[in-house]
Structure formats: C-alpha cells, structure tokens
N, C-alpha and C positions, 0 to 999 in steps of 0.2 A: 255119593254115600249110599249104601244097603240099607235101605228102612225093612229088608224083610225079614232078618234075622230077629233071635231076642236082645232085649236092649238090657245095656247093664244101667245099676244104681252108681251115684256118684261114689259111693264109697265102693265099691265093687271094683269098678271103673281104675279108682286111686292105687286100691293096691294092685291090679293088673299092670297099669307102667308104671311105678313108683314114685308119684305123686299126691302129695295130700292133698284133701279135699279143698283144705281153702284154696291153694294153689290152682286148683280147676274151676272154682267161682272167679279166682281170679283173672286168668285166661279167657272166660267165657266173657268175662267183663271189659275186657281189652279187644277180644271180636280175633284173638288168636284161635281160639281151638273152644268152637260155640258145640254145646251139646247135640247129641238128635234131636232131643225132644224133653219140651220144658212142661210140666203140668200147672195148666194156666190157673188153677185154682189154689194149691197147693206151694209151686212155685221149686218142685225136685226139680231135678235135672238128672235126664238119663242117654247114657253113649253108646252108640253101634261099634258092636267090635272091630271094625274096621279102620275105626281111627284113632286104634290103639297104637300103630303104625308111626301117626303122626304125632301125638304125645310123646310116646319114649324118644323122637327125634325131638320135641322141642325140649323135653326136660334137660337130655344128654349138650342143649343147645344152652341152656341157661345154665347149665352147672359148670361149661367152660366160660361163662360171664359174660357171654353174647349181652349185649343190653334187645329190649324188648321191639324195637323199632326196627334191629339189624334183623332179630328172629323172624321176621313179618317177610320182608325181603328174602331171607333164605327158604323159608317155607313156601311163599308163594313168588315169589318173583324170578322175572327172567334169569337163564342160566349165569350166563357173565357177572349180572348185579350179585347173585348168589355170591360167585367167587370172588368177587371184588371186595364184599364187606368181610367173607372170610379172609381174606389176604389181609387186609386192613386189621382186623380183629389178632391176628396172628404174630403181628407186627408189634402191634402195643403191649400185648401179652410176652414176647422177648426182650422190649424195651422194661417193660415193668420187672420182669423176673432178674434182669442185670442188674436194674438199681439195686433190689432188694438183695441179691447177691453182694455187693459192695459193700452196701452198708454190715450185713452179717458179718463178713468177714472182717470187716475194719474192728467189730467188738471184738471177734474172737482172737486178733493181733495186739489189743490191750490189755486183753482179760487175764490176772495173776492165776503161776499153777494152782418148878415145883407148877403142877395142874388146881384151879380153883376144882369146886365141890360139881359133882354133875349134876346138872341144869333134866332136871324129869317134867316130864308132860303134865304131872297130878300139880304139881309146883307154881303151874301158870303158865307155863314156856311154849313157845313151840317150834318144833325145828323141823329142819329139810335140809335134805342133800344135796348140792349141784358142785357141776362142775369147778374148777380153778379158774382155768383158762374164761367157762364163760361168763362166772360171778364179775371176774376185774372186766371184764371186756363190757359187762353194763354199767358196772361203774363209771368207765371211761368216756363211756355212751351219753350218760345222764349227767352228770354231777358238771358237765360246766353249765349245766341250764340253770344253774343254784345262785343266787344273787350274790354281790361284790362291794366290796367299799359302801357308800354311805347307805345303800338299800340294804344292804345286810345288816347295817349298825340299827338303819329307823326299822327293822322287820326280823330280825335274827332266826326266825321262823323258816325263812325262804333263803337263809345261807349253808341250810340242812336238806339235807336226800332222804329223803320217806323210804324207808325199806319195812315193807310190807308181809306178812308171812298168810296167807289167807286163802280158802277154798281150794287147795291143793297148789297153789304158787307161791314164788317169791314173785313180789314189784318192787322196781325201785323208783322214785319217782323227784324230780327238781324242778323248781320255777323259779322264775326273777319277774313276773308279771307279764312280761313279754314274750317269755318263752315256755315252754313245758314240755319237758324229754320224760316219758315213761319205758321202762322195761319190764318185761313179765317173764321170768323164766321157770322154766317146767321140770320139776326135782326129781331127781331117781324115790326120794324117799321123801316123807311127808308125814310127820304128828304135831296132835296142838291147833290153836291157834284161834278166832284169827288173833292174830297183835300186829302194834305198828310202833315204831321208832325211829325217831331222828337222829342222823351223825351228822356232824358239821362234812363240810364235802371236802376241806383238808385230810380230815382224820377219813374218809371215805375213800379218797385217792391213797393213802398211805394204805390201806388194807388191798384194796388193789394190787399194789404190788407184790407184798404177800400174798394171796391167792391167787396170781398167776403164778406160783410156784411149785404149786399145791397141785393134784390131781384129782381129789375131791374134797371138798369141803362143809360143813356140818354148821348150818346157820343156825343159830339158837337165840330168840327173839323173847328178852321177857317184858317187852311191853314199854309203858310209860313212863316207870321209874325203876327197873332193875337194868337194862340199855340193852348190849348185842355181844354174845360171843359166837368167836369163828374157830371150829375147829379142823384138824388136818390131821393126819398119819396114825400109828398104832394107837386107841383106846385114846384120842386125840391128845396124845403127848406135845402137839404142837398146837398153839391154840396164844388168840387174841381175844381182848377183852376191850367192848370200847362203851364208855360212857356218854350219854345222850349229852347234846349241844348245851350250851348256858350261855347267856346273853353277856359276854363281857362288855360292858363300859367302855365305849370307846373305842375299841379295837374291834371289833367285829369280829372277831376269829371263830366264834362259835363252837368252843370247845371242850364244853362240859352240861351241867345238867340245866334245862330252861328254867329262869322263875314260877313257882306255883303262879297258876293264872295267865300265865303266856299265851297268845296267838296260837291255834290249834293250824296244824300244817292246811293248806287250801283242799277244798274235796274235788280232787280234779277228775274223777268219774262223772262227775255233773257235768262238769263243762266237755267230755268226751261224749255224752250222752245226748247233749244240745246240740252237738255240733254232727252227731250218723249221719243227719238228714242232707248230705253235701248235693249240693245243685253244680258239680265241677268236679272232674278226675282229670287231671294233666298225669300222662306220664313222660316222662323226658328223662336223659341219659344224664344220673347224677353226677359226672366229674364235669361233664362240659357247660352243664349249669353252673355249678361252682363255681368254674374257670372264668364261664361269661360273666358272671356277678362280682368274683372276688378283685380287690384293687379301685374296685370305682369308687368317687368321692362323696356321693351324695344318692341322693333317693335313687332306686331302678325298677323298672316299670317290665311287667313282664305280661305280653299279647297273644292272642291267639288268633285270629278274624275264624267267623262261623267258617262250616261246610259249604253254606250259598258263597259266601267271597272268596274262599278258594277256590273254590268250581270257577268262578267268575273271573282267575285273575290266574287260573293255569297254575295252583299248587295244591296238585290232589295229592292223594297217596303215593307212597315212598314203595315203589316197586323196581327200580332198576338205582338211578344215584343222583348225588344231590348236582345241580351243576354250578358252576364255577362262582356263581351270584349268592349261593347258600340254599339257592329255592331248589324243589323237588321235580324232576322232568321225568312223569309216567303218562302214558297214556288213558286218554278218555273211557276206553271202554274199559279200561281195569278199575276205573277210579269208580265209575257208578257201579259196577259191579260189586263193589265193598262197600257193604255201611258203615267198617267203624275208620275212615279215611285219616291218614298219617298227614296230621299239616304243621306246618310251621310255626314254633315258639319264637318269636323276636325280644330278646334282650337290649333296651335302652335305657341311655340317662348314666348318671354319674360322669360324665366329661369322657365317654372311649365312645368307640366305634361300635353302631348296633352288631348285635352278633346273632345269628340264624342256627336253629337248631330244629331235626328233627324232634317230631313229639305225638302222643295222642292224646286227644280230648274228646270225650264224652261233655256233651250240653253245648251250651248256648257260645256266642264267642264271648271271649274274655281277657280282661284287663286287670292289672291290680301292681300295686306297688309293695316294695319292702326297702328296709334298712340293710342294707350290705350284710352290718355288724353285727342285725340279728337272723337274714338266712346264712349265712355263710356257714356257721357253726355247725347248722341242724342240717344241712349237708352234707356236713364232712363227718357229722357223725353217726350217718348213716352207712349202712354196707350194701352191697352189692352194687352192679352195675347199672340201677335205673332208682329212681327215685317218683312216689307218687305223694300228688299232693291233690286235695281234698278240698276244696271252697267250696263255702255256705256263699259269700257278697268280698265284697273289696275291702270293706269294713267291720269283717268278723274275724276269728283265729282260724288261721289255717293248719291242718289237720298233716304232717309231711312225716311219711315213711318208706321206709324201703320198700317197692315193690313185690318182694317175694316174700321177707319174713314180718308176717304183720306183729308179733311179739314187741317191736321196738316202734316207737312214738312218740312223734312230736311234734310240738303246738307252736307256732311263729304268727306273731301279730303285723297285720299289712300297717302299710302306710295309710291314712286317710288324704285322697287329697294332694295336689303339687303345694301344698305348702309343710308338706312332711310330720303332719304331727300325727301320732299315735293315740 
C-alpha cells in the first residue's frame, strides 16, 4: 500500500467506490478491506487511494451475493481457489434463478386476463413516504417475531408490530420474548412525529400485501388512539385505514383497539443498547446455517475453537478450499499472516450429522446453544448471502443481522445449558 499519497476520509473514501460508510466499518471490521490509518485517539478511519481498486472489486463482489468468506478467498487467495469459489458461486446463482423462473411462470399460467378527511401534521399525525415493495418486505421481515396462541391471549401486547414514525424513520418492531425482529426504514419524505402504534400482525401481513402493490406509499401515524393509515396513488385515492389491536377474549387475534391500561409495547432500544457491547461477531454464510440448523429435533449447539486451536489443529484461514472432511487446507504462512483468520463453525446436536461451515470470528472461542424453532426464523428472515451474529455470553440475547444492511434486526435467545431451558 502507498502511505505517501494524501489519504481520504471515510466518507470521501465511500463515495469514491460506492459504498457506504457503515459498509467500510464493516469490512474493516471483518479484516477485508482494513483502512490506511486509524486515529488512535479519535477512532476515524482514513484510505490510500490505492485501494480504491480493491473496494470497487469487493463491492461489485458482494452485490453479485458472493457471501463474505468466498470474498476473502477471491481477493486474497490463490488463483484456482479464486476460480473455484467463483465457479461454484455461478452455479447456485443458475440453480437459484431456474427455481425462481418456475415458480414466476407457474403464476403467470394461473393468473385470470370514498377517501377519509386528510390526516395534517398540526392534527397530531405524522407521516412518511416509503416505498411499497420495501414497507411489505419489513413487514414480512418482522411480524412473525410477534407472539401466537396462548402468549398472545396472556400478553396481547406482543401479538402486535410497533410501527414507529420518529426522528426521520419508520420502525417496525415484534417480539414473543424470545425473539425480537426490528426494521428501520429510511423515507423519501418525513413530517410530524414522534408517534407509535400497534397493529395486530394478521392485520399487519394483510397491509403487506397491499403495499407491495403500491410503488409509494404515505404512512400516517396518529398515535395511541387515532391508529395508522396507508396511502397510495393520485391525492392518495387508494388508501387503508387500520385500527390499533384490542385484546379479544379468548381468541387472541388482536384486532382492534387495546383496553385503557394495557401493557405498553416492550422498549426494545433498551435491550439493543445493553446488548452494543458484544464480546462475539460470527459471520457465517446465512442459507448454509439455516440448512445446518433447520430439521433437527432438539437443542443445536453452535462452536468455534480460538485462533490458538486452529493454529494448533491445522484450520487456519480459508485461502484455497475446504477439503473433503469440511476443514480448511491453507497454508501456514498465509494463515499467520492474517489476523482476522477464517475458521470453522461446527453445527451439532438435534439427532443429524455435525455439519462444518466456513466462518469468521472475532474474540475468544465460542460455544452457545439455540432452539431450532427460534433461529431458524431470524435466518430466513434475513437477506443477503451472510448473516452476523452478535454475542454478549451463552446466556444473553443474541443480536443476528444481515451482514451488509444493518437497517433489519434481530434478537434470538440461546439455550441455557444441555437441559434446554431458556
């Protein structure tokens, strides 16, 4: 690298290859693409023009869904393992695009040839503009973390999605106790606020589908007891009206307004705010977790051994490919030459077969268990090709998002313990 040049600012930097800033915290934080120079007091991060180079190659590398582990090998690893994980990568992505082919087609072989008073800012309200596509797409996101059957009945509170309108966002936010899926999206447009309101997450998935219809949409939030409308098209000629959740009796459906005095939704900023201080970053490729987890019967336990027992056991960093056993076969001088080394996550427990996956880990080695029933979910509702998770201890909530869009968040409680209790 050229330390003689002038060095840019991370935001400089960001929009030179076209990425954002948290994107290169994040990178820097994985030991992909580390700055020139960190100000030990301060804590910026500033890049030599020279390895703008290798940014717009990893960006252009993650926007065709490389996951994070194969990027590492392409960027630094021997030629062949290069092409090998691209070939492989190439592959899935043909596989993927024929399903989703199919299916499209199969629908399109089925498929057949008065406005309330306007909701103003002085009024109480306050509204934002976002997309269709990505309002339903949080919804989708969120709202199975929203509790079911008898916890919804004793808590009716936590059978509701928090949609939030505040400091220039929407949030939408669900729990069942065990879980906690947040999304925060960022409006074209933005008056009002803050307000907060609960929909039951039936009535929250039904608006979903309406607003993926939609190509913008006009959220108008009046708070605790006027509820939510959504608007769409000319002078929003098309528009929903939905009233906050009520505790029915019995039925848990959650579908109109709470009793005065009701349970106030959880402040789950708290518990994201206790939880920054993670002593644990796994990154590991989100479908093959999934896959490893999803089907098994009972508790699964998920490992990492330190950097010393890799070293010590011949699974350093993931530079050429995995061999036939699932472990990693790089060489020693590559491996001490990187501090942030690619070791192996081991998936056991639930009655199958341990399963080996590439991974990185930042900190100590680590161990911790979970409920199938409650990661599974927060997996698959996340996007992109890699998933990070977040641990405080074995017996805190873990913090799991997509690696690239920190916007979407979500909270899964480990197992305590081989006797499984939460």
């Amino acid at each position: 690298m050229d330390d003689t040049g002038e060095l840019l600012s991370i935001g400089a930097f960001a929009r030179q290859v076209g990425l954002a800033p948290s994107a290169l915290r994040f990178y820097d934080d994985c030991g992909v693409l580390r700055p020139a120079q960190v100000d030990g007091a301060t804590g910026y991060r500033r890049y030599a023009a020279d390895q703008a180079a290798r940014a717009v190659r990893l960006r252009r590398l993650r926007e065709a869904g490389l996951p994070l582990v194969d990027v590492a090998v392409v960027l630094d690893g021997p030629q062949e393992a290069a092409r090998e994980v691209l070939r492989e990568h190439l592959e899935r992505m043909r596989r993927t695009a024929d399903e989703a082919h199919a299916v499209v087609a199969g629908f399109l072989h089925q498929a057949p040839g008065g406005v309330p008073g306007e909701a103003t800012d002085g009024n109480g309200w306050a509204r934002a503009r976002v997309g269709g596509a990505e309002l339903a797409s949080a919804v989708r996101q969120v709202a199975p973390a929203a509790a079911r059957g008898a916890t919804a009945q004793e808590f009716p509170v936590l059978g509701c999605v928090a949609l939030e309108l505040a400091d220039g966002e929407v949030r939408l936010a669900a729990t069942d106790r065990y879980r906690l899926a947040v999304r925060v999206l960022r409006p074209e447009e933005f008056a009002g606020g803050p307000r907060q309101a609960l929909i039951g997450a039936d009535a929250a998935r039904s608006l979903a589908e309406w607003a993926v219809r939609q190509v913008a949409v006009d959220v108008e939030c009046g708070g605790e007891t006027a509820g939510v409308r959504l608007r769409s098209g000319a002078n929003g000629a098309d528009w929903r009206e939905v009233p906050e959740p009520v505790d029915k009796a019995g039925d848990g459906s959650a579908e109109g307004h709470l009793a005065k005095g009701a349970a106030r939704f959880p402040d789950y900023r708290m518990v994201l705010e206790v939880l920054a201080a993670e002593r644990h970053r796994l990154i590991v490729d989100r479908a093959g977790l999934r896959d490893a987890v999803a089907g098994r019967s009972g508790v699964v336990s998920l490992s990492v051994p330190s950097r010393d027992e890799c070293e010590a056991e011949g699974r350093q960093r993931a530079v050429s490919r995995e061999t036939r056993d699932g472990l990693l076969d790089v060489s020693r001088e590559t491996a001490e030459a990187d501090p942030e080394a690619v070791q192996t996550l081991e998936v056991t427990g639930g009655a199958r077969q341990p399963v080996r996956l590439r991974a990185v880990l930042t900190g100590s080695a680590l161990r911790i268990a979970f409920d199938p029933a409650v990661l599974v979910p927060a997996l698959e509702a996340g996007v992109g090709p890699d998933v990070l998770m977040e641990i405080v201890s074995a017996d805190r909530p873990v913090v799991v998002r997509s690696a690239d869009q920190g916007s979407f968040t979500t909270l899964v409680m480990p197992v305590r313990g081989a006797g499984g209790r939460r």
